[in-house]
C-alpha positions in Angstrom: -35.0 -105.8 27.1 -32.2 -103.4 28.0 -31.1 -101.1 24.7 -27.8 -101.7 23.2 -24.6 -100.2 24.6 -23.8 -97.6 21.3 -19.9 -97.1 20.4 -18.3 -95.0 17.9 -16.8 -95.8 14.5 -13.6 -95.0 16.0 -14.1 -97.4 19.0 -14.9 -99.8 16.5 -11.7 -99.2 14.7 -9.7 -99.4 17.7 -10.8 -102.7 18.3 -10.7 -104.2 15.0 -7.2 -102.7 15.0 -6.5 -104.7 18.2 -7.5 -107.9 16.8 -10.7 -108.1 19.0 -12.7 -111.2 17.6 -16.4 -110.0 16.8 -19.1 -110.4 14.8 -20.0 -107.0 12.2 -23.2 -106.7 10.5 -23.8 -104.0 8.4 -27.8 -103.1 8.2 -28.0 -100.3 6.1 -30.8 -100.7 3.8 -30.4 -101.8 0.4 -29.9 -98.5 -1.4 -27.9 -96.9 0.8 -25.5 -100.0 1.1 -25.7 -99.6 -2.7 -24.9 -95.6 -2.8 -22.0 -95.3 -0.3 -18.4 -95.6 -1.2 -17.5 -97.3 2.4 -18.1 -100.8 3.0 -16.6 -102.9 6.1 -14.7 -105.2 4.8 -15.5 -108.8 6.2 -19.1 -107.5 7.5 -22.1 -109.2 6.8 -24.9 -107.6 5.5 -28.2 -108.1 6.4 -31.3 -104.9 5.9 -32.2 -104.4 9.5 -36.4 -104.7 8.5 -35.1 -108.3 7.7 -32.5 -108.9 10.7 -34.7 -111.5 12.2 -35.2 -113.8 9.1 -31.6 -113.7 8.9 -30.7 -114.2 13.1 -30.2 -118.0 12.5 -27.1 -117.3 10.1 -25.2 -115.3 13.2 -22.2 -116.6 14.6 -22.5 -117.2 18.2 -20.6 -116.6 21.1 -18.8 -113.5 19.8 -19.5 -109.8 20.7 -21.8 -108.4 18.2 -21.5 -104.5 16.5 -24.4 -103.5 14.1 -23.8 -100.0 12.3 -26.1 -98.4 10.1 -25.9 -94.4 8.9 
């Protein structure tokens, strides 16, 4: 399988700002969600060592963005 394209936070801002319709998942794992002082609003949150258990919950067809730190 091909990797990922990789965009910025900025990119991402752009578009959200532009009222592009995709899907955010945040998959920071549980302490560092729980340390940092920045959370995307209307992301959902899934640790990516358990991103496959939770594949089946994904809204489909919509662009996807994952971040991470």
């Amino acid at each position: 399988m091909p990797a990922a394209p990789r965009i910025t936070a900025d990119v991402v801002k752009q578009r959200i700002e532009a009222g592009e319709d995709f899907i955010l998942i945040d998959v920071r794992n549980p302490q560092a969600w729980a340390e940092s002082e920045v959370k995307a609003r209307n992301a959902m949150r899934f640790p990516v060592d358990d991103l496959e258990q939770y594949l089946p919950r994904i809204p489909k067809g919509k662009p996807i963005v994952a971040y991470c730190t």
